[in-house]
C-alpha beads as a LAMMPS data file, in Angstrom:
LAMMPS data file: protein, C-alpha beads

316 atoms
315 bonds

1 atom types
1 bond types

-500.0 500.0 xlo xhi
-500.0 500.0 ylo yhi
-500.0 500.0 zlo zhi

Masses

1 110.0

Atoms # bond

1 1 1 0.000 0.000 0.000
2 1 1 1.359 3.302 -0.907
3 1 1 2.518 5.901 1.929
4 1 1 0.193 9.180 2.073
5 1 1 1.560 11.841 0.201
6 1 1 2.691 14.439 3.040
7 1 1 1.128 17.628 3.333
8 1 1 2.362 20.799 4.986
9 1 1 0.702 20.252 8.174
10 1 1 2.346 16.901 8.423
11 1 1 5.306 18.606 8.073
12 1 1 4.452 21.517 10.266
13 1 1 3.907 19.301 13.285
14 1 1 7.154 16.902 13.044
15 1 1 9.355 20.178 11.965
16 1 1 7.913 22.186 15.632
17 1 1 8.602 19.222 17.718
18 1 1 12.150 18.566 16.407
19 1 1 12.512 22.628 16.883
20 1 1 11.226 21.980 20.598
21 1 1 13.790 19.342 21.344
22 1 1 16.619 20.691 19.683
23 1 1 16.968 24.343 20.787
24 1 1 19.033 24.558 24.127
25 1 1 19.210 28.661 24.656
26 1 1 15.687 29.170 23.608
27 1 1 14.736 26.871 26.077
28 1 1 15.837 28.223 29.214
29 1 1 14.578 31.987 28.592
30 1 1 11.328 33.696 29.025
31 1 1 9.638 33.093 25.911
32 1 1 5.963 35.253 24.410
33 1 1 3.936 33.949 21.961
34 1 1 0.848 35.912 20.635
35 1 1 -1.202 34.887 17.443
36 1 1 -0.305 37.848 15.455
37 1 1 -0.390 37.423 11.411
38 1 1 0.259 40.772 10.597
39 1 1 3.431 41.178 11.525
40 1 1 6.823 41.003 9.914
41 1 1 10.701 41.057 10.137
42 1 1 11.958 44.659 11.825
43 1 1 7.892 44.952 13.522
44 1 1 8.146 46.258 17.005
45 1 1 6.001 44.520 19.280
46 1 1 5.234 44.295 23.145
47 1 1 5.522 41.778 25.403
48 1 1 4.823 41.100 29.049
49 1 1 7.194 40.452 31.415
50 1 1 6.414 38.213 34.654
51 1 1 4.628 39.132 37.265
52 1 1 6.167 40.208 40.455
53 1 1 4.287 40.096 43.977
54 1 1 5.358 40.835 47.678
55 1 1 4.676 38.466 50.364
56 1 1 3.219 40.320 53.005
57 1 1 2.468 39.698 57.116
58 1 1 -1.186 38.578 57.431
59 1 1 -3.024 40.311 60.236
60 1 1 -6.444 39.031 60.959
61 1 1 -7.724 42.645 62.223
62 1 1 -6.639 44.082 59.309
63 1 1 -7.555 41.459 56.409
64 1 1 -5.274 40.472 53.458
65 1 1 -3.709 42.809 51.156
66 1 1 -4.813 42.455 47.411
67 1 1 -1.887 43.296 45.274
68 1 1 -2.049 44.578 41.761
69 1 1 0.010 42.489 39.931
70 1 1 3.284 44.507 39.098
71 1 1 3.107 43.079 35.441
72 1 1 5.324 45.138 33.291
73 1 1 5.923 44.948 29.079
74 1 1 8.553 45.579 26.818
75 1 1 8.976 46.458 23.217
76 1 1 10.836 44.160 21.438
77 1 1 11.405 44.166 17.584
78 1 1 11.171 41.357 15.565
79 1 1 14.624 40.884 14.178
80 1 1 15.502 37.585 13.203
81 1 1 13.596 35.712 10.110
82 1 1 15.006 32.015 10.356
83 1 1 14.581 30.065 6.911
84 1 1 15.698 26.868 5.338
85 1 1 13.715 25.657 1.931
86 1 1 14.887 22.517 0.194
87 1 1 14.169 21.349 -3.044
88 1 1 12.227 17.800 -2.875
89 1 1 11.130 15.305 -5.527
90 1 1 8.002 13.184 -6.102
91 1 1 9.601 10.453 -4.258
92 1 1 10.614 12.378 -1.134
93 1 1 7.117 13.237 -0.858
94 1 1 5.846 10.077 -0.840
95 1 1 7.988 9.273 2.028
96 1 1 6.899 7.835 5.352
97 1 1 7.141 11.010 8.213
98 1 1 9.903 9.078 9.955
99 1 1 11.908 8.722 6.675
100 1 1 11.534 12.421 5.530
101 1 1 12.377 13.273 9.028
102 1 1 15.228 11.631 9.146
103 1 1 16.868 12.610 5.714
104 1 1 15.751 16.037 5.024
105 1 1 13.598 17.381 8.446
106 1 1 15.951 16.879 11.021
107 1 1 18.567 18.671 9.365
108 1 1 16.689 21.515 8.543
109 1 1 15.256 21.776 11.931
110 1 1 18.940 21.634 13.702
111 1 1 20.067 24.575 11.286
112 1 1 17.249 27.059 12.867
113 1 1 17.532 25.378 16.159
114 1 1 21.330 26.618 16.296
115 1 1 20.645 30.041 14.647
116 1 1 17.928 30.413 17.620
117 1 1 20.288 29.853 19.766
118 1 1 23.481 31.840 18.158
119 1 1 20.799 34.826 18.218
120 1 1 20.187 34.292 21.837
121 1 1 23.859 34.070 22.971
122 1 1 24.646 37.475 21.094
123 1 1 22.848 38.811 24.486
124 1 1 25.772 38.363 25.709
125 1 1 27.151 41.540 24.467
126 1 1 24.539 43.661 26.686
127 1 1 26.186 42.013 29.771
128 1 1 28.646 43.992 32.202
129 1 1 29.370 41.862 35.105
130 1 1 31.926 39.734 35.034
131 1 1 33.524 36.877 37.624
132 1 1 36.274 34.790 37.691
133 1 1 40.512 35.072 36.680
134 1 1 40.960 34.397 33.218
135 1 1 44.123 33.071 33.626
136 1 1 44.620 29.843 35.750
137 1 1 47.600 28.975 37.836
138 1 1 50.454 27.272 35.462
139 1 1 50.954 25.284 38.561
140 1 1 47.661 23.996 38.343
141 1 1 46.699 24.400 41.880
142 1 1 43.616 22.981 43.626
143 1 1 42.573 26.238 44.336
144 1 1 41.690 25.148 48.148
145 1 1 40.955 28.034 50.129
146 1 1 41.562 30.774 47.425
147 1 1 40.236 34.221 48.624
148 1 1 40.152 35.468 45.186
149 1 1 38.784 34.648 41.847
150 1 1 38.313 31.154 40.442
151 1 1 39.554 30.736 36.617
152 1 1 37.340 30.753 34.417
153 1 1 38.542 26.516 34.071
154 1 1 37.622 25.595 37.678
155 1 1 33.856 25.454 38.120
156 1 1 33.792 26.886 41.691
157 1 1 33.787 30.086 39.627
158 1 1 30.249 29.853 39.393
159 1 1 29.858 30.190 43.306
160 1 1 30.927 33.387 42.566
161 1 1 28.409 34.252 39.537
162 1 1 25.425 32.952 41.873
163 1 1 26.969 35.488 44.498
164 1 1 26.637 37.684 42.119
165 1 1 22.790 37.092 41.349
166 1 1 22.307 36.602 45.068
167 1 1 23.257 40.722 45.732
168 1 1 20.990 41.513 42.953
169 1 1 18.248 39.883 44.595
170 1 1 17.555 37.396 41.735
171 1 1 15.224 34.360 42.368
172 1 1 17.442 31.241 43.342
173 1 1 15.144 29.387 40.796
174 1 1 15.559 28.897 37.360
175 1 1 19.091 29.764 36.969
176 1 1 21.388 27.866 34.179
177 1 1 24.690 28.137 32.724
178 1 1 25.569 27.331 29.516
179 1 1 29.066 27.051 28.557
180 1 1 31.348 26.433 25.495
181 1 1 33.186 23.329 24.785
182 1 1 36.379 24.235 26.026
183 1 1 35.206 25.186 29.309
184 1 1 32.568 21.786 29.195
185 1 1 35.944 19.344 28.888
186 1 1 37.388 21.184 32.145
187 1 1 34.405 21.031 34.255
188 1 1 33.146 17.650 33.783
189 1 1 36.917 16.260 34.833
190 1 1 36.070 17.419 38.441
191 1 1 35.029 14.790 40.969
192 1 1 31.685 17.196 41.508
193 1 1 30.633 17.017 37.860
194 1 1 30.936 13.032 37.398
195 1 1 28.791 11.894 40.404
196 1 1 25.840 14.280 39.143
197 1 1 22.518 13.136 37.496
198 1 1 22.060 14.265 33.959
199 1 1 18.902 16.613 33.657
200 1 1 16.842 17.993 30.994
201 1 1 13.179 18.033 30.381
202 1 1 13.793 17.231 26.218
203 1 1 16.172 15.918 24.499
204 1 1 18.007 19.020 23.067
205 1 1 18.097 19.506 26.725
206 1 1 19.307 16.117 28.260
207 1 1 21.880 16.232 25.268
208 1 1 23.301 19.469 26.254
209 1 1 23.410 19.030 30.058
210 1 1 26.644 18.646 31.482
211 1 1 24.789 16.909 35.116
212 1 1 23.376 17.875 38.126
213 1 1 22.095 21.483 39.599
214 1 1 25.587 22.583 40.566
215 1 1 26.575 25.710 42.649
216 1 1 22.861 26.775 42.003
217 1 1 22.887 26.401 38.462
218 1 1 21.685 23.996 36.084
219 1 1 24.590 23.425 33.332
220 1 1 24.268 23.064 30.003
221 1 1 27.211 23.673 26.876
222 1 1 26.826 24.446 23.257
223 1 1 28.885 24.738 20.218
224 1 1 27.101 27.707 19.823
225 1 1 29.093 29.093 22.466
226 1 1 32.141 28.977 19.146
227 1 1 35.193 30.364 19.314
228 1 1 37.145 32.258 16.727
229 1 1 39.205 29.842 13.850
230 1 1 42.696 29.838 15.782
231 1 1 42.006 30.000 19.393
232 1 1 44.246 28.276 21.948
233 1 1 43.584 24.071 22.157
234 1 1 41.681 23.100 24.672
235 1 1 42.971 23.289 28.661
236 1 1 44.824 26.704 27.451
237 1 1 42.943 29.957 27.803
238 1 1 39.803 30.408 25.999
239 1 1 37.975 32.553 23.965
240 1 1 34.731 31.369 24.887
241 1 1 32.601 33.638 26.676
242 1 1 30.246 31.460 29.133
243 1 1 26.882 33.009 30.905
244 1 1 25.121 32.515 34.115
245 1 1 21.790 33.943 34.276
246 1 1 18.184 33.671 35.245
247 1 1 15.505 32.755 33.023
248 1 1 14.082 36.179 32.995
249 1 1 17.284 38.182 31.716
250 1 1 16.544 36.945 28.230
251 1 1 13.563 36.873 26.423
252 1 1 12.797 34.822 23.070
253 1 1 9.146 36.178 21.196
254 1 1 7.606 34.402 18.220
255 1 1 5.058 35.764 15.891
256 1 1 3.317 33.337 13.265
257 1 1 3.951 34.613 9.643
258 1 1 0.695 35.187 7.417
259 1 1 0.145 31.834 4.830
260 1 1 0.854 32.850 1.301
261 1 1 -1.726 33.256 -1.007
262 1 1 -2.024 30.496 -3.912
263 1 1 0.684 28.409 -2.368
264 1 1 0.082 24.932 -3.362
265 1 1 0.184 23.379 0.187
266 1 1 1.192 25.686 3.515
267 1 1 0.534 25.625 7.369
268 1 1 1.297 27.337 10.651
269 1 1 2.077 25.036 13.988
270 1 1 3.105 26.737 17.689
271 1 1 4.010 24.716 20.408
272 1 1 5.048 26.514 24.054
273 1 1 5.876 29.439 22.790
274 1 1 7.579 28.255 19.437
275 1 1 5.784 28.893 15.672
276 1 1 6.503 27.998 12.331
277 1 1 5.210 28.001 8.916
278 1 1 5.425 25.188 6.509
279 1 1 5.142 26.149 2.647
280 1 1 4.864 23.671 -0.343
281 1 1 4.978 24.988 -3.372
282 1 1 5.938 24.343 -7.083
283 1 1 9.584 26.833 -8.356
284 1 1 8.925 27.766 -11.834
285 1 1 11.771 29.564 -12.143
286 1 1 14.022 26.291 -10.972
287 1 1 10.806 23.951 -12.424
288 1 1 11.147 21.758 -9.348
289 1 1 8.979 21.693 -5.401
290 1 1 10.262 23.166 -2.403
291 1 1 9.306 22.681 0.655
292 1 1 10.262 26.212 2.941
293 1 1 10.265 26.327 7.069
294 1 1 10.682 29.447 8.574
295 1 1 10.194 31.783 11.370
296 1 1 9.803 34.829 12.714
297 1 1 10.917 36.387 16.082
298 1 1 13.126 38.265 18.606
299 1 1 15.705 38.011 21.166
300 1 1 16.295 40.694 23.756
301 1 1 17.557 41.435 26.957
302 1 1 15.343 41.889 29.290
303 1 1 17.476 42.917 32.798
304 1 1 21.519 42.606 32.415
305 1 1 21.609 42.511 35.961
306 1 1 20.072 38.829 35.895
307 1 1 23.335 37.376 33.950
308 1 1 27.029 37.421 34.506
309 1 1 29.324 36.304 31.949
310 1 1 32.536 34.161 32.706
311 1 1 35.429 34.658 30.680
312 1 1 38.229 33.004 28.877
313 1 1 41.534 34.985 29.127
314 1 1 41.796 35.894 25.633
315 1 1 37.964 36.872 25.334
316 1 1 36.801 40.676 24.169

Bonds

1 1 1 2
2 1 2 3
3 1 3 4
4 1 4 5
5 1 5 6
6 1 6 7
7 1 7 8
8 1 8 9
9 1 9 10
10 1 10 11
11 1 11 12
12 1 12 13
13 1 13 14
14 1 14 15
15 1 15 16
16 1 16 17
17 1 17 18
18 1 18 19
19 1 19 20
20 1 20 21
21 1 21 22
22 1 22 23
23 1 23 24
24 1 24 25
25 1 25 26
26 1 26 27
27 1 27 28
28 1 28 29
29 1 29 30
30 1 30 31
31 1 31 32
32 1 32 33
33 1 33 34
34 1 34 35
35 1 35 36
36 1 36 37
37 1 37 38
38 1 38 39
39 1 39 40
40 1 40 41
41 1 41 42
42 1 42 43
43 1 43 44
44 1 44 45
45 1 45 46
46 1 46 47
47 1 47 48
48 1 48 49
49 1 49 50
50 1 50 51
51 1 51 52
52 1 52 53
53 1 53 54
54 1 54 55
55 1 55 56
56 1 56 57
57 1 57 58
58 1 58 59
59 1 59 60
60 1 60 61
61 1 61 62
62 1 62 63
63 1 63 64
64 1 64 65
65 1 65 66
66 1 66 67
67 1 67 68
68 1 68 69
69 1 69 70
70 1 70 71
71 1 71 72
72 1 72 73
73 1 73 74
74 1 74 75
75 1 75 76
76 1 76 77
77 1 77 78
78 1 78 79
79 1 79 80
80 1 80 81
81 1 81 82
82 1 82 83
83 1 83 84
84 1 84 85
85 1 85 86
86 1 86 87
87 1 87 88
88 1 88 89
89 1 89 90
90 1 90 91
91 1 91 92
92 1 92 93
93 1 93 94
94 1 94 95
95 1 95 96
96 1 96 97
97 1 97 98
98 1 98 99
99 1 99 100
100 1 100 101
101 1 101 102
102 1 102 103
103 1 103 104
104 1 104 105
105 1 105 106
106 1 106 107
107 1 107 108
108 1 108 109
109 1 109 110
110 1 110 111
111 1 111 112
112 1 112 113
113 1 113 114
114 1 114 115
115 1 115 116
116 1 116 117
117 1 117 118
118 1 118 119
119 1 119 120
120 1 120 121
121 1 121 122
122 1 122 123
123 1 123 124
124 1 124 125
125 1 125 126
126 1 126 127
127 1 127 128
128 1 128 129
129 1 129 130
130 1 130 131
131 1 131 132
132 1 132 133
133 1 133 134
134 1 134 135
135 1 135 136
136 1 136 137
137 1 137 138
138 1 138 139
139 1 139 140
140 1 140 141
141 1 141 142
142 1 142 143
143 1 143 144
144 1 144 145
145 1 145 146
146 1 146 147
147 1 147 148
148 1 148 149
149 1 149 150
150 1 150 151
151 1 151 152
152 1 152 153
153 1 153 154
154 1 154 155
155 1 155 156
156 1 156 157
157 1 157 158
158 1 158 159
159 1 159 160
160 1 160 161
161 1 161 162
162 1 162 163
163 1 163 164
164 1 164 165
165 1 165 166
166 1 166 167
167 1 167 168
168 1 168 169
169 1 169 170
170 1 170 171
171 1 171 172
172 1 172 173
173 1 173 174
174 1 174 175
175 1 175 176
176 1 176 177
177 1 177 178
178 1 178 179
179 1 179 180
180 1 180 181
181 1 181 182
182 1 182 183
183 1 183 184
184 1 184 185
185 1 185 186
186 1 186 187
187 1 187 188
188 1 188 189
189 1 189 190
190 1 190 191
191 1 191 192
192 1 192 193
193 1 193 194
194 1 194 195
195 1 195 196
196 1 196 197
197 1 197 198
198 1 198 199
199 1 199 200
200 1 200 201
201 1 201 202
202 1 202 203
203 1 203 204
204 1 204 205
205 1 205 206
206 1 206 207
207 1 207 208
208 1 208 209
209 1 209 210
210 1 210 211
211 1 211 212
212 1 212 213
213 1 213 214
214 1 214 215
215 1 215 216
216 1 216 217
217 1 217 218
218 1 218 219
219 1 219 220
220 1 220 221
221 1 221 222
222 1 222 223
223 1 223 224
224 1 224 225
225 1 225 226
226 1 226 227
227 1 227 228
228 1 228 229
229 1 229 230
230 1 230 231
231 1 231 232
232 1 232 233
233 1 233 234
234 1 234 235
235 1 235 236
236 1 236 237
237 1 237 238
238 1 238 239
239 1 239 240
240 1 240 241
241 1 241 242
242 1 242 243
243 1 243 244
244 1 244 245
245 1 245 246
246 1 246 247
247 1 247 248
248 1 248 249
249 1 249 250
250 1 250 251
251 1 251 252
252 1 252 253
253 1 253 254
254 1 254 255
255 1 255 256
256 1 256 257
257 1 257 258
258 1 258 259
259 1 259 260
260 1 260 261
261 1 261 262
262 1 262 263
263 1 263 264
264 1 264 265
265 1 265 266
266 1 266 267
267 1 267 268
268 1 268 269
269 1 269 270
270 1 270 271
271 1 271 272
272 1 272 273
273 1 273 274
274 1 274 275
275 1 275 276
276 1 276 277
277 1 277 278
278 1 278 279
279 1 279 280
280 1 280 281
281 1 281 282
282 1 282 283
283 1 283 284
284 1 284 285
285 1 285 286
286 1 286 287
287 1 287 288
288 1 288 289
289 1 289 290
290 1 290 291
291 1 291 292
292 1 292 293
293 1 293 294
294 1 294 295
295 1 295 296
296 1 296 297
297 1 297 298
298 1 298 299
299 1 299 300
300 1 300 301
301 1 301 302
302 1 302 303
303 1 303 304
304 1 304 305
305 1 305 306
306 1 306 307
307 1 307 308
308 1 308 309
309 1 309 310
310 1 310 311
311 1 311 312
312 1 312 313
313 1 313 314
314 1 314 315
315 1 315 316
């Protein structure tokens, strides 16, 4: 019996869910989602931060205290347009959805997935505070009892970036770290690192995690992270610029793009805050189909004092 022929929304719904478990940035922000066709890439739009509430002293005499909720917004523009389109033949379409995933979805999916990301980590740049000694002890010391920064290549460095949060008076919840690969192959070698759980609600997640909630943080590394063709081999000094933050520095806002008119075959799926749009349609120019996933949205930061980066020695 012959397979079904696929159809955008087919698509649409595998592409979102290997978006959902592939991003790792985009999934430990504050992300909006609003069902707005009309916008487009450089729109400004407004979105709402969370809520924040004080816990008061109940008196009995006096009654409880209702609280307006101190919800604030933001404007945000709408500065990224993620896109990957593929030509595909008869035969591809007449593929089982576990087949096409495999050969042509997947692939797509971890290109935007990564740009998500890359666009996230650029936040980075709107950061000020810093912790840790770039440069560790040639030595190699333990570092037992050191009264003043950790390098950036012993992990104890992020006691100091939670201390950091901690005077700030961020929430103790929902902080991460994400780190580069150099910095990931350091870590992990510690006793600490080894004897903790992995962790991760998906798999983009689970993949990423580097263990356990340590020093307050649950850790996480990327490639994304990247450093510059050249930099020093790994255990040397690094160019990778690591962050600690909570989920509310960052914020990650999808709109849903408008379907074409007279596309042959198109569809719009959101998911927890991610959308995309699924087009098939017929190139006459290149006289073959195409199948075209993209996405619309924007990254911004919403309170630098909610992050701290952490520093190779040879980093800007």
């Amino acid at each position: 019996m012959a397979n079904t022929f696929l159809t955008a929304q087919v698509i649409a719904r595998q592409a979102l869910a290997n978006l959902y478990e592939t991003t790792v940035a985009a999934s430990l922000v504050h992300r909006d989602y609003e069902a707005e066709f009309n916008r487009k890439q450089g729109d400004a739009i407004t979105i709402r931060k969370p809520a924040m509430f004080t816990a008061n002293e109940y008196n009995r005499a006096a009654g409880i205290t209702v609280q307006e909720a101190q919800e604030t917004s933001v404007n945000m523009t709408l500065n990224h347009f993620a896109d990957v389109s593929f030509a595909v033949t008869t035969e591809d379409m007449t593929l089982k959805i576990q087949d096409f995933d495999e050969q042509l979805l997947t692939p797509a999916m971890e290109a935007i997935a990564q740009k998500i990301d890359r666009d996230i980590l650029a936040l980075r740049d709107d950061i000020v505070q810093e912790v840790g000694d770039a440069t560790p002890n040639a030595a190699g010391e333990d570092y037992a009892g050191y009264n003043g920064d950790y390098p950036w290549s012993d992990s104890r460095v992020l006691i100091q970036a939670g201390n950091v949060l901690d005077l700030k008076n961020v929430p103790a919840a929902q902080r991460s770290v994400i780190a580069g690969p150099t910095t990931k192959a350091r870590w992990v070698a510690e006793k600490t690192w080894r004897q903790a759980d992995k962790r991760g609600s998906t798999e983009g997640l689970l993949e990423a995690s580097m263990g356990g909630r340590v020093s307050g943080f649950d850790p996480y590394w990327t490639q994304n992270i990247g450093q510059p063709a050249g930099s020093p081999a790994s255990g040397q000094p690094t160019t990778e610029v690591n962050v600690a933050f909570h989920r509310t520095a960052f914020a990650l806002a999808f709109r849903p793009l408008e379907l074409p008119q007279g596309a042959l075959d198109a569809a719009i799926m959101n998911y927890k805050g991610f959308a995309l749009r699924i087009i098939r349609d017929y190139d006459i120019d290149k006289k073959q189909m195409v199948v075209s996933i993209d996405c619309l949205y924007g990254t911004k930061t919403l309170d630098a004092n909610r992050a701290v980066l952490i520093k190779g020695a040879d980093a800007a």
